[in-house]
Steps between C-alpha positions, in 0.01 A plus 500: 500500500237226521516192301270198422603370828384767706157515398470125565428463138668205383633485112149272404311791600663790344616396153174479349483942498868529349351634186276772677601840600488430838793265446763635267862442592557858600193569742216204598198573728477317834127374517312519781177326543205474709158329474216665365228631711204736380560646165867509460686705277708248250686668255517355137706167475825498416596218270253246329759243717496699837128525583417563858381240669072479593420740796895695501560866384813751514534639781849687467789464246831595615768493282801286553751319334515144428688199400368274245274247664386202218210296650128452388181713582414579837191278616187633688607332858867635430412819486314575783689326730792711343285821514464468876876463529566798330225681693649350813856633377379859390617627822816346482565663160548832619720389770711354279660802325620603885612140546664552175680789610690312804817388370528842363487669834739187661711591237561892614481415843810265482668805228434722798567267815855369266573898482408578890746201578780644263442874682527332822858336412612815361427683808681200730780522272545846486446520913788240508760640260429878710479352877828267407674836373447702792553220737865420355563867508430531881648196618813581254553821667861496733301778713180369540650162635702725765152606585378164502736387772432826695079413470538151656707634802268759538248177493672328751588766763196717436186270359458355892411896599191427285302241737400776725328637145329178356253292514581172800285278340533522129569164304901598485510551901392021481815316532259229282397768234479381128838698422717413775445097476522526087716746432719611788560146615624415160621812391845360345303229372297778254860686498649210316201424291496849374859615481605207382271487140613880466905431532468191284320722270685753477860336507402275237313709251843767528806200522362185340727313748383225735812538706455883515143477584555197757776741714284799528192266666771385728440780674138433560692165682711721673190689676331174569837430684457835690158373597591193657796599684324813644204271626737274630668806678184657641386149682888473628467857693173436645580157600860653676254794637222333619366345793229219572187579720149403573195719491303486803211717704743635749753586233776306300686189613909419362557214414922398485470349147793543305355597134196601337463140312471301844272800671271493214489147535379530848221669458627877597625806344789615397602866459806655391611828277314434157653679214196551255580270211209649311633853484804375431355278200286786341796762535748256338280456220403840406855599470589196311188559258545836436931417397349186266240751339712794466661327194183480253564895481852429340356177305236788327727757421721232337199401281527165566147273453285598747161321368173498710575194676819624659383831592173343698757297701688832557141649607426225725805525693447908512187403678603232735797805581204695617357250670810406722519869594130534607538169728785619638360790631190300633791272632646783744175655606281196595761192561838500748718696721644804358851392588439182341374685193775764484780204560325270208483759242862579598623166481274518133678780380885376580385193321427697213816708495737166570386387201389744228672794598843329593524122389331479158762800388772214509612307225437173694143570572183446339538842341335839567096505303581617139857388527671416148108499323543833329814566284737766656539866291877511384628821698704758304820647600537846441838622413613868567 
C-alpha cells in the first residue's frame, strides 16, 4: 500500500485530480513523469484543473491507493524536480513489496523458533522425568547396592592390575591433572554441596519439619567428623612410622629428628607408612551417596512432589556418584602403594558401616536415610 507520502507527493500537489478517475477513493493512479524529448506521446488531459505541465507527458500509471491530500496545483518547477524523485525511486518501488513482506517472515520465524524452543523443553523434560525413574530404581535396589559394595572392592584390590594395561602418560596418570586438584582434592567439599540440596529437598518436601529436616543433615556433619578425625589419624601413623633423612648422591642421610614437623622444617624428608587418604575419601563417599540416594526410590513410589527442580538435584548427584567411582579407579592404578590403597579403602568402608549400617539404626542417632519420612503400612494379624 502506497500513500501520498510515498510518492513524495505532498497534499498541495495531489488534491487538485480528486475529481478525476485517476483519483477516486477506491483506486488513484500514481503519476509518473518525465520530460519531453522528440515527439512524445501525451495522452489527452485529464481535468481542465490538472493540466500537465509544458514539456511533461505520462509515462506510466500505476494504481495505488491514497489518502486525501488538500493543497493547490502542482507548479512547473515542482513537478520536475518531483518527477526525477519518482524516477530516482522507481527502483525502490519494486523493492518495496519484498521489504513489505519482512515482518511477515520475522513473524513465522519467531512462531517457528518459539515452537523449536518448546520441542526442545519437552524433550529435556521428558529425558529428566525417564533418566530420574530409572536412576531411583537402580540405586533403590537392596541387591544392586550389595553389588555396589562388591564393585568398589573389586576397584580397590583389582583396578592396580590395570597399569600394566594403560596408557603411563595419560592426563589421569598427573598428580596436577584438572580432576585431581578440583575434584578429588575437594571431593567432600562437592559431596556436601550436592548431597546436602538433595536431603534438604527431599526431607522437607515429604515432613514439612525444620527439626526433622535439620537431624537427617546431621549426618552430613557426622561424615565431615569422619573426615577430620581420619586425616588427623593418617598424619599420626606416619609421623609414629616414619623416619627423617637427607637425599644425597651417594645415597640417603638420617637425620635423629624427633617428628615430621621439625624434619620438614629442616629442610629434609620425612617418610613413614602413608595410608592413602584419597582412596579412603572417594570410597567413603560412594557408599555414603549411594545410602542418601537410595531413598528418592521410596520418596517416588510414595508419590510425593517430585517437580523438575528436585529431580535435577537427584541427577546431579547420580552423576557426581559416577564420577567418584571413575576417579577412584584412576586413584588405584596411577597414584600410591597398593597397601596404602587396600588399607584406605578399608578404613573407608568400616567408616561407612560404623555409621550407616550400625549407628544411624539407633534411636539416639541422626537416623537411618528415609527414617520416619514415609508413613508406616499398619500390619494385619491374621487369626486362625
Amino acid at each position: 500500500m502506497v500513500g501520498a507520502k510515498d510518492t513524495g507527493l505532498t497534499g498541495k500537489d495531489t488534491d487538485c485530480c480528486q475529481d478525476t478517475y485517476y483519483h477516486t477513493p477506491e483506486a488513484r493512479t500514481l503519476l509518473t513523469w518525465q520530460t519531453s524529448t522528440l515527439a512524445p506521446y501525451c495522452p489527452p488531459s485529464l481535468s481542465p484543473t490538472c493540466q500537465l505541465p509544458t514539456g511533461l507527458c505520462l509515462v506510466s500509471a500505476t494504481p495505488v491507493t491514497a489518502y486525501p491530500c488538500p493543497g493547490g496545483p502542482i507548479s512547473p518547477s515542482s513537478a520536475a524536480q518531483q518527477s526525477k524523485q519518482l524516477v530516482g525511486r522507481g527502483g525502490n518501488m519494486e523493492r518495496g513489496l519484498v521489504v513489505g513482506a519482512g515482518p511477515g517472515a520475522g513473524a513465522r520465524i519467531q512462531v517457528l523458533l518459539g515452537c523449536l524452543v518448546k520441542v526442545l523443553l519437552w524433550v529435556a523434560s521428558a529425558l529428566l522425568y525417564f533418566g530420574s525413574e530409572q536412576a531411583a530404581r537402580l540405586l533403590g535396589s537392596p541387591c544392586l547396592r550389595r553389588l555396589y559394595h562388591a564393585w568398589l572392592a573389586a576397584v580397590v584390590i583389582f583396578g592396580p592390575l590395570l597399569q600394566f594395561h594403560v596408557n603411563p602418560r595419560t592426563i589421569f596418570a598427573s598428580h596436577g591433572n584438572f580432576f585431581n586438584i578440583k575434584f578429588v582434592n575437594s571431593a567432600w567439599g562437592w559431596t556436601c554441596t550436592f548431597l546436602g540440596g538433595f536431603v534438604l529437598l527431599v526431607v522437607f518436601l515429604a515432613t514439612r519439619r525444620v527439626a526433622v529436616t535439620a537431624r537427617h543433615l546431621s549426618r552430613l556433619v557426622v561424615g565431615a567428623a569422619v573426615w577430620r578425625g581420619a586425616g588427623r589419624a593418617f598424619l599420626l601413623i606416619e609421623d609414629l612410622t616414619g623416619s627423617c633423612f637427607e637425599p644425597l648422591p651417594q645415597g640417603l642421610l638420617l637425620h635423629e629428628l624427633p617428628d615430621r614437623r621439625s624434619c620438614l622444617a629442616a629442610g629434609h624428608q620425612w617418610r613413614g607408612y602413608t595410608v592413602s587418604s584419597h582412596t579412603f575419601l572417594l570410597t567413603f563417599c560412594c557408599l555414603l551417596m549411594a545410602e542418601e540416594a537410595a531413598v528418592f526410590a521410596k520418596y517416588l513410589a510414595h508419590g510425593l512432589p517430585a517437580g523438575a527442580p528436585l529431580r535435577l538435584v537427584f541427577l546431579l548427584n547420580v552423576l557426581l556418584l559416577g564420577l567418584w567411582n571413575f576417579l577412584l579407579l584412576c586413584t588405584v592404578i596411577y597414584f600410591h602403594q597398593y597397601t596404602h590403597k587396600v588399607v584406605g579403602a578399608a578404613v573407608g568402608t568400616f567408616a561407612w558401616y560404623l555409621t550407616y549400617g550400625s549407628w544411624y539404626h539407633q534411636p539416639w542417632s541422626p537416623g537411618s536415610p528415609g527414617h520416619g519420612l514415609f508413613p508406616r503400612p499398619h500390619s494385619s494379624r491374621k487369626h486362625n
